[in-house]
LOLO-901327 format. One record per residue (C-alpha): residue in one letter; x, y, z. Coordinates in steps of 0.001 Angstrom, whole numbers, plus 500000, padded with zeros to 6 digits. Each point is the difference from the previous one (the first is absolute). Example, Ala and Ser with C-alpha at 12.3 -4.5 7.8 and 13.67 -1.06 7.14 Angstrom:
<recs>
A512300495500507800;S501370503440499340;
</recs>
This chain:
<recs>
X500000500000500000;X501602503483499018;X499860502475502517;X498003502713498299;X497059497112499599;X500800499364503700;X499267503803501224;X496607500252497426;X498813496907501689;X500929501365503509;X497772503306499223;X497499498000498357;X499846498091503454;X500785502679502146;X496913501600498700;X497633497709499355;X500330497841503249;X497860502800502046;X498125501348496731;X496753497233499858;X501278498922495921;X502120497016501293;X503888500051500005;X500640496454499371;X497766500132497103;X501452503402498550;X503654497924500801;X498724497324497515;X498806502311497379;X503722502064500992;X502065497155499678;X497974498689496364;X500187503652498381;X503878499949500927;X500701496387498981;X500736498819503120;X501279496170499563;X499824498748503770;X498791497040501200;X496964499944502188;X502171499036503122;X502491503484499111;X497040502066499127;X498272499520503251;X503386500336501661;X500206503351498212;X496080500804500861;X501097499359504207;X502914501537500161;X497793503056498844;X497121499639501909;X502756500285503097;X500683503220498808;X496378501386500019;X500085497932503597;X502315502644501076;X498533503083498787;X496615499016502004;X502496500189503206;X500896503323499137;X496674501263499056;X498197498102502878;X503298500373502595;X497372501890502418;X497830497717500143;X502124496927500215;X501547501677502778;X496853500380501725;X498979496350499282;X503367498688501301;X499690502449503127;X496531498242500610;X500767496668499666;X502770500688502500;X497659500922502622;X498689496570499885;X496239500792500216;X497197499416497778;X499704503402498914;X498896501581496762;X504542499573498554;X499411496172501140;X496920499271498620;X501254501703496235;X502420497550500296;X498265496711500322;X498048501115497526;X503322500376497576;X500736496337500858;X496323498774499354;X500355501999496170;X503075498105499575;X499186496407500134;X498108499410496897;X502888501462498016;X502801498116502296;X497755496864499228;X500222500679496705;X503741500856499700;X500950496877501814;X498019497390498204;X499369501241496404;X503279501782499291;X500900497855497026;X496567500758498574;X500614503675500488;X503144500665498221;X498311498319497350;X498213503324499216;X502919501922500249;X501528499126496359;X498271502785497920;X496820498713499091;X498367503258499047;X496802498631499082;X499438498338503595;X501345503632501337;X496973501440498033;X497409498647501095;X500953500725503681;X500286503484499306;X496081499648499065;X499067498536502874;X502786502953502150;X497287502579497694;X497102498558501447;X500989499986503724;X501189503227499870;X496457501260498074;X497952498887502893;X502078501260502550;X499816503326498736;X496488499599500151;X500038499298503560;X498832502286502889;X502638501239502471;X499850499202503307;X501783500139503517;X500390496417500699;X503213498169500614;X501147496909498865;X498578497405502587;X501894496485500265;X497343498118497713;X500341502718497152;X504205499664500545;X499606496181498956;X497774500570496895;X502257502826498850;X503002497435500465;X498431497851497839;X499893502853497344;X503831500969500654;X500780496022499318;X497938500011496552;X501994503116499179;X503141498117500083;X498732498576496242;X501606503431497548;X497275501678499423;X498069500307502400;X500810503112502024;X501401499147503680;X498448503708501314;X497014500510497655;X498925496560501304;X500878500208503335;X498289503830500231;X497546499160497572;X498856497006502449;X500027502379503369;X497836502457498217;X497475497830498792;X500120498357503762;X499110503744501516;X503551500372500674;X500881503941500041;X501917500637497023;X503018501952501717;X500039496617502585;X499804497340497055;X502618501962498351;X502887500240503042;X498759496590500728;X500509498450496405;X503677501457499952;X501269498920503341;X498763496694499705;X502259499223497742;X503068500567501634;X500301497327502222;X498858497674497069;X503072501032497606;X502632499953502860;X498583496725501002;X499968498748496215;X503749501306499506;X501592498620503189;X498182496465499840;X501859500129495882;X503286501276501541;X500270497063503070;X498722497605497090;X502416500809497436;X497378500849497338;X501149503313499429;X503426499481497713;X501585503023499421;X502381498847497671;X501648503562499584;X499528500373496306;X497116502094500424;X500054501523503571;X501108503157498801;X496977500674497547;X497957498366502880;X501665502772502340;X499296502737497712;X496251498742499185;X499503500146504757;X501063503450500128;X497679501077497109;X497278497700500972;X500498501892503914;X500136503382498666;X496964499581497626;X498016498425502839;X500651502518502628;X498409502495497661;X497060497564499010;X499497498786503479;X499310504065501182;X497949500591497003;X497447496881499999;X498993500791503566;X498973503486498797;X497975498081497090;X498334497700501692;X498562502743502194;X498687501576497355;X498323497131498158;X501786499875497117;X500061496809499268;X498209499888497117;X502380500947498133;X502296497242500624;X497280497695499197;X499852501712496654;X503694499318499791;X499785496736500955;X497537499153497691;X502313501840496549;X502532498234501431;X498733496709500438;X498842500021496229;X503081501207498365;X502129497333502223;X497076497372498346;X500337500668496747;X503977500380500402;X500315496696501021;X497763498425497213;X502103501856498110;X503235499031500851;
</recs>
């Protein structure tokens, strides 16, 4: 992979990992469009070493109220920082279920087919339609909702299929306030990707073989640039129920990847 398709991919993720369009489907379509040759098993290697980097921009962005969560927990009571975080765990096991059992199945998507890409972009369109539709509300997420959008964030793992505009798209339409499914949808995820990264390190999955890890390096830093920028700006969105247009997107999207990959 040359480094200058390593950085485009890294802004493409960067950006579209908080914006509801789906990053690992834009990756795909990225890596088709600039002929990348990688196998499923380097691609998706490529795809989590990014998805770390948008990891760490949600610390920055959300540093406050990690702090305050951590600070909480640390009191050992069940107060309001406690509960928030049983309720991360309880959104993570449908995608940790997932992870451990289906992997092989998984990267199986990851090998650029565009046409498969498509159609979850369509179905990305239509969550995000109905959401914007939805009434706002003050409700947080309770622990039932947290397992149901879980199951959302584990679906989203197929490229495609937004992680956030299902995961937010699934707390609205639950009553879920939209500023509340929104920090909740992007600090779910952290523990998930740390988790997902470490159990690949100790198991010797990830192979950095060093003929790459400098395009790698250079597509982090513009995937953590890009998504401190896009992290800031889709909170400001979803509060003002714009999703809509990202459904729209989605949907233009979705078709052109289609008939790109009949194409092809």
């Amino acid at each position: 992979m040359e480094t200058l398709d390593a950085i485009i991919l890294g802004i493409i993720q960067g950006l579209t990992e908080f914006l509801p369009v789906s990053s690992s489907g834009h990756l795909e379509i990225g890596k088709a469009i600039l002929g990348d040759n990688s196998v499923p098993e380097e691609s998706l290697l490529f795809t989590v070493v990014l998805h770390f980097a948008t990891a760490l921009s949600t610390i920055v962005v959300f540093r406050k109220d990690i702090w305050d969560i951590l600070k909480g927990l640390l009191s050992f009571t069940w107060n309001e920082e406690t509960q928030f975080s049983v309720k991360i765990i309880i959104s993570m096991l449908p995608a940790v279920i997932v992870g451990l059992f289906f992997e092989e199945q998984l990267e199986a998507f990851f090998g650029g087919n565009l046409r498969f890409v498509g159609f979850m972009l369509l179905i990305t369109a239509v969550l995000l339609y109905f959401a914007d539709k939805a009434k706002d509300t003050g409700k947080k997420v309770s622990f039932k909702n947290a397992f149901i959008v879980g199951v959302s964030q584990a679906i989203a793992m197929l490229p495609g299929i937004s992680r956030s505009g299902a995961t937010i798209s699934t707390s609205v339409l639950l009553g879920v306030d939209k500023t509340k499914a929104a920090r909740f949808s992007f600090l779910m995820v952290i523990p998930l990707i740390f988790g997902k990264i470490a159990k690949d390190l100790l198991s010797g999955d990830l192979n950095f073989n060093g003929e790459n890890n400098f395009a790698m390096g250079a597509g982090f830093i513009a995937a953590f640039v890009a998504g401190l920028a896009a992290c800031t700006w889709m909170i400001q969105i979803v509060k003002k129920s714009k999703l809509s247009y990202f459904a729209i997107y989605c949907l233009i999207v979705g078709l052109i990847a289609i008939g790109y990959g009949f194409m092809a």
